[in-house]
C-alpha positions in Angstrom: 0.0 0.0 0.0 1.5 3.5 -1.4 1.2 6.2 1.6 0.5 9.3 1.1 2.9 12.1 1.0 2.3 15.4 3.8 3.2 18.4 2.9 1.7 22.0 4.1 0.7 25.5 2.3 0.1 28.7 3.5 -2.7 30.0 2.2 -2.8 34.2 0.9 -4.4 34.9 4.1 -1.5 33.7 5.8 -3.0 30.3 7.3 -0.9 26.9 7.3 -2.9 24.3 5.6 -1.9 20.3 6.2 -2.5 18.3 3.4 -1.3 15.2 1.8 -0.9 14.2 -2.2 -0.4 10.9 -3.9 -0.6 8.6 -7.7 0.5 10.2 -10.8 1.5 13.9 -10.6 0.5 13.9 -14.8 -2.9 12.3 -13.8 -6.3 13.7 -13.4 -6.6 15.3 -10.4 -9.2 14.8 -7.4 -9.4 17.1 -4.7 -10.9 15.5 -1.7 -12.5 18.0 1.6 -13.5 16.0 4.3 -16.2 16.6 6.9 -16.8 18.2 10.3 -13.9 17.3 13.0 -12.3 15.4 10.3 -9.0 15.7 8.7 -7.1 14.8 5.4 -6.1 11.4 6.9 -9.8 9.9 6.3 -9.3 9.6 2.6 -5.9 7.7 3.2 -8.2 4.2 2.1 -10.0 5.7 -0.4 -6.7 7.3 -1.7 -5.2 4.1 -1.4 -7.8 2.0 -2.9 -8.2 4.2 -5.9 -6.5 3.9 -9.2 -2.5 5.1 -8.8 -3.2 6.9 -12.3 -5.5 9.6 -10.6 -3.3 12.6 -8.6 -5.4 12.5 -5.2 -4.8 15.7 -3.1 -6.6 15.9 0.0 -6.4 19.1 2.3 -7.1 19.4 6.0 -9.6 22.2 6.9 -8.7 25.1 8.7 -10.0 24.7 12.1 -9.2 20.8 12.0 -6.2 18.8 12.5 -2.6 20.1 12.0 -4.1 23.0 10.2 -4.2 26.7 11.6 -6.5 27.5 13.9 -7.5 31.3 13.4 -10.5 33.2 15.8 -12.7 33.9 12.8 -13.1 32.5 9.2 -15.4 29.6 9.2 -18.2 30.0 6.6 -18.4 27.9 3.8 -16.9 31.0 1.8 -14.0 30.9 3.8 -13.7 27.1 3.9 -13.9 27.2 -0.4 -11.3 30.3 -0.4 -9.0 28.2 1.1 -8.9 25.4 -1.8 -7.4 27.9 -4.4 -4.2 27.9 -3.1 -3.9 24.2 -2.6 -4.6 23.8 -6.2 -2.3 26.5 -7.2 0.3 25.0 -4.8 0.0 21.8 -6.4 0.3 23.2 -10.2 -3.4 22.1 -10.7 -5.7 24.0 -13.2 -8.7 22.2 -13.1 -9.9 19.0 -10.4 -12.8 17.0 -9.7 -13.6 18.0 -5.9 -15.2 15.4 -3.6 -16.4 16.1 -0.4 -17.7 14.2 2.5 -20.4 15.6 4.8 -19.6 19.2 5.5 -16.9 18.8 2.8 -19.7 18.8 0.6 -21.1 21.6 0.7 -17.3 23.3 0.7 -17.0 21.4 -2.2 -20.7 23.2 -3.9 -19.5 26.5 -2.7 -16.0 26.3 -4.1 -18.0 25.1 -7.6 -20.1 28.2 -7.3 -17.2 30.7 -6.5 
């Protein structure tokens, strides 16, 4: 079983974002936002059972995990404004974005934005 590789971004409002990345940096990318409470390491099965061809980038929320923990900032706006800079991190122009429960609706609102 490949594991995925950590790495962390700050985003342009100056918050650390963890987030992990694995399978084919040339494939089609899939940008996974997990739920309330959750983190990026809830997609390591799904990352690991799916197709090695895909490039699977999953990002921890601010407000969750070993991401920053700022006062304010936790709309679904702000949750969606965040995923902009891991795609531009990452050298991603376009990804299909699956979200799990309150990832979701980040997920709709980053769509809509």
């Amino acid at each position: 079983m490949t594991t995925p590789k950590s790495f962390e971004i700050t985003t342009p409002k100056g918050i650390t974002l963890d987030c992990a990345e694995q399978g084919d940096p040339a494939g089609p990318a899939v940008l996974l936002v997990h739920g309330y409470g959750d983190s990026w390491r809830s997609f390591g099965p799904l990352m690991a059972a799916l197709p090695q061809s895909y490039r699977m980038v999953a990002v921890t929320l601010r407000g969750h995990g070993d991401s920053g923990k700022p006062d304010t900032g936790y709309t679904l706006a702000d949750f969606a404004g965040d995923l902009p800079a891991v795609l531009d991190h990452c050298g991603i122009e376009s990804a299909i974005v699956i979200g799990h429960s309150m990832g979701s609706f980040i997920a709709q609102r980053f769509a809509l934005d």
